[in-house]
C-alpha positions as CSV (number, residue, x, y, z in Angstrom):
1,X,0.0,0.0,0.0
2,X,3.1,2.5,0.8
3,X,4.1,1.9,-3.0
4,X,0.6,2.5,-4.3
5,X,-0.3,5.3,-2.0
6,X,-3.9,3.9,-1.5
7,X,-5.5,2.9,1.2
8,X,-6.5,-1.0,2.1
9,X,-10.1,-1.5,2.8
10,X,-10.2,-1.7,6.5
11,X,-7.9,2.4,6.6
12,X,-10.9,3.7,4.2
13,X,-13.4,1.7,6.0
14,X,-12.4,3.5,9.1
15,X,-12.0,7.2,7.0
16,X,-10.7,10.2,9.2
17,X,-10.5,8.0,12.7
18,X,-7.3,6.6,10.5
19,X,-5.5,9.3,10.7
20,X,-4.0,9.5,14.3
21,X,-2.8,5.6,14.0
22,X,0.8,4.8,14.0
23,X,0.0,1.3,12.3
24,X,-1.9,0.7,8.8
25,X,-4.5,-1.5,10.4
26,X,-4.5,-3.7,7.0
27,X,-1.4,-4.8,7.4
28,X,-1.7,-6.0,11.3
29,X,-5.0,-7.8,9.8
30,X,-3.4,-9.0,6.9
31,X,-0.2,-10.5,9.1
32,X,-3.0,-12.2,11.2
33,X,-5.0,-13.5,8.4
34,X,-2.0,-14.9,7.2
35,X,-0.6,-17.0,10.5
36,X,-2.3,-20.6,11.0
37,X,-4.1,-20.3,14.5
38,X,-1.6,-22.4,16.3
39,X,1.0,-19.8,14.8
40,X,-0.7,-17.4,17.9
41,X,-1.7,-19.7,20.2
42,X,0.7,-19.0,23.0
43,X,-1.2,-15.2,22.6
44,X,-3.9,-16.9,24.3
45,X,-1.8,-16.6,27.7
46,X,-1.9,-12.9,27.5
47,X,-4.1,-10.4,29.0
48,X,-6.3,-8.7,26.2
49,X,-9.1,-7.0,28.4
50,X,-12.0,-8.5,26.6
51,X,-14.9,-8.2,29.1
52,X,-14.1,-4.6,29.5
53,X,-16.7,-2.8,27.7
54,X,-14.5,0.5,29.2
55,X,-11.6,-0.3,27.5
56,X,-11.9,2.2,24.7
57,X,-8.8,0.8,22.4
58,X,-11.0,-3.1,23.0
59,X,-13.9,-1.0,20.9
60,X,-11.8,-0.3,18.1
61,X,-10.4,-4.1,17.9
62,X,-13.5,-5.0,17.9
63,X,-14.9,-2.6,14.6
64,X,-11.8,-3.0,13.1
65,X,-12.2,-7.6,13.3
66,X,-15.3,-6.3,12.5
67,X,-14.6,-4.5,9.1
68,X,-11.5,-6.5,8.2
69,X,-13.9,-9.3,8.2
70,X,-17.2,-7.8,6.3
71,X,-13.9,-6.4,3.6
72,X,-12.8,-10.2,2.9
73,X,-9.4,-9.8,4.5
74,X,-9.4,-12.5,6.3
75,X,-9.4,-16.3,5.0
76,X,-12.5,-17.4,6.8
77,X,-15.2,-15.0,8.1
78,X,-15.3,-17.1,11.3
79,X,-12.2,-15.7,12.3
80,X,-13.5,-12.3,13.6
81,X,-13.3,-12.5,17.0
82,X,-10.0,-14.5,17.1
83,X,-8.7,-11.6,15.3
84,X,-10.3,-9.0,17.4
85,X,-9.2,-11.0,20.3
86,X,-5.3,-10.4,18.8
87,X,-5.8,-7.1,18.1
88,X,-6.4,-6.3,22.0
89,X,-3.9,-8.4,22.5
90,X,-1.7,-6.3,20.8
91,X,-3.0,-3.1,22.2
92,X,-2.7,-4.1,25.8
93,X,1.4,-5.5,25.1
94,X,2.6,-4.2,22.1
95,X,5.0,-1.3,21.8
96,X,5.3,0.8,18.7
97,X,8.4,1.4,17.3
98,X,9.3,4.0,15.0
99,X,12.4,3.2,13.8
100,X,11.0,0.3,11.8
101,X,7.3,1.5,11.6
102,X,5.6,-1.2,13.4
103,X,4.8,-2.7,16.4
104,X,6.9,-5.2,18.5
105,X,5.4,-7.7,21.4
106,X,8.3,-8.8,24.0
107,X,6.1,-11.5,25.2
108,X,8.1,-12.3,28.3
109,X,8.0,-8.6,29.5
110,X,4.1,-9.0,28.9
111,X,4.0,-11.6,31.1
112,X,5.8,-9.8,34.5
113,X,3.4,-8.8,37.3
114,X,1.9,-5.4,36.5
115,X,-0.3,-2.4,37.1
116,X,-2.3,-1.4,34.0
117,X,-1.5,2.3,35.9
118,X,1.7,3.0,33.9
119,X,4.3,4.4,36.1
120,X,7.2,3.7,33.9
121,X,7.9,4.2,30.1
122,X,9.7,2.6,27.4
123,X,11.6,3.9,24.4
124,X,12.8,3.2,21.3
125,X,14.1,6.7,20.5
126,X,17.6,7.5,20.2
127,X,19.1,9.3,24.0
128,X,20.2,12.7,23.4
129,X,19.7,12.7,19.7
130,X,22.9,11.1,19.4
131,X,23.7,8.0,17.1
132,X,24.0,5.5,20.0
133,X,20.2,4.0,19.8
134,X,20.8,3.5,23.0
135,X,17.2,2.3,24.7
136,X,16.0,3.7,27.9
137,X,13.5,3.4,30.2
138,X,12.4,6.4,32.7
139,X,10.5,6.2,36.0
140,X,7.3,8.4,36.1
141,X,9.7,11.6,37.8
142,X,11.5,11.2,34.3
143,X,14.8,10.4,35.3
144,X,16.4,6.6,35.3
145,X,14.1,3.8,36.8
């Protein structure tokens, strides 16, 4: 789609609300539709926050199984929920990372005893605008943890 500079059915589907998204939604739907279920199977084990009808960034999983599944982009139509199920999944442990204009889940990391309260964050930016890429993580008073 980058080459083409059009838009994949689920990013029109979802028009203007597109625009603040660091990820092209067709492509996370389109890596899923792609991976044989047992492929994600261990994804099962993380927290996704389904019975949270709250949990604003759940909603949008849910319209975008929703459209990505109503668009064809999936093999099987049956496979709406387990998508939407993966895609708050990902929006409960994934990181985005610039650098490489995706998203990354350190599944170990997802599994450590935690607060859904942040009080720490992680980045992928380079420290000091330097050439290191150095990672670091800050404590909520924004100095080292």
């Amino acid at each position: 789609r980058a080459q083409t500079g059009r838009l994949g059915p689920v990013m029109e589907a979802l028009g203007d609300r597109s625009s603040g998204l660091q990820l092209d939604m067709d492509a996370v739907c389109e890596f899923f539709a792609a991976r044989e279920p047992e492929e994600l199977g261990f994804l099962e084990r993380l927290e996704s926050h389904g019975g949270r009808e709250d949990f604003v960034a759940g909603r949008f999983a849910d319209e975008v199984a929703h459209i990505a599944a109503t668009a064809g982009v999936l093999r099987r139509p049956d496979q709406e929920a387990s998508l939407a199920r993966f895609l708050r999944v990902m929006s409960v442990n994934a990181h985005t990372v610039p650098r490489v204009r995706g998203a990354m889940l350190f599944f170990w990391l997802s599994m450590f005893s935690h607060s859904c309260a942040p009080n720490a964050t992680y980045s992928t930016d380079q420290a000091g605008g330097g050439d290191g890429g150095e990672d670091r993580q800050q404590s909520a008073a924004g100095g080292p943890p």
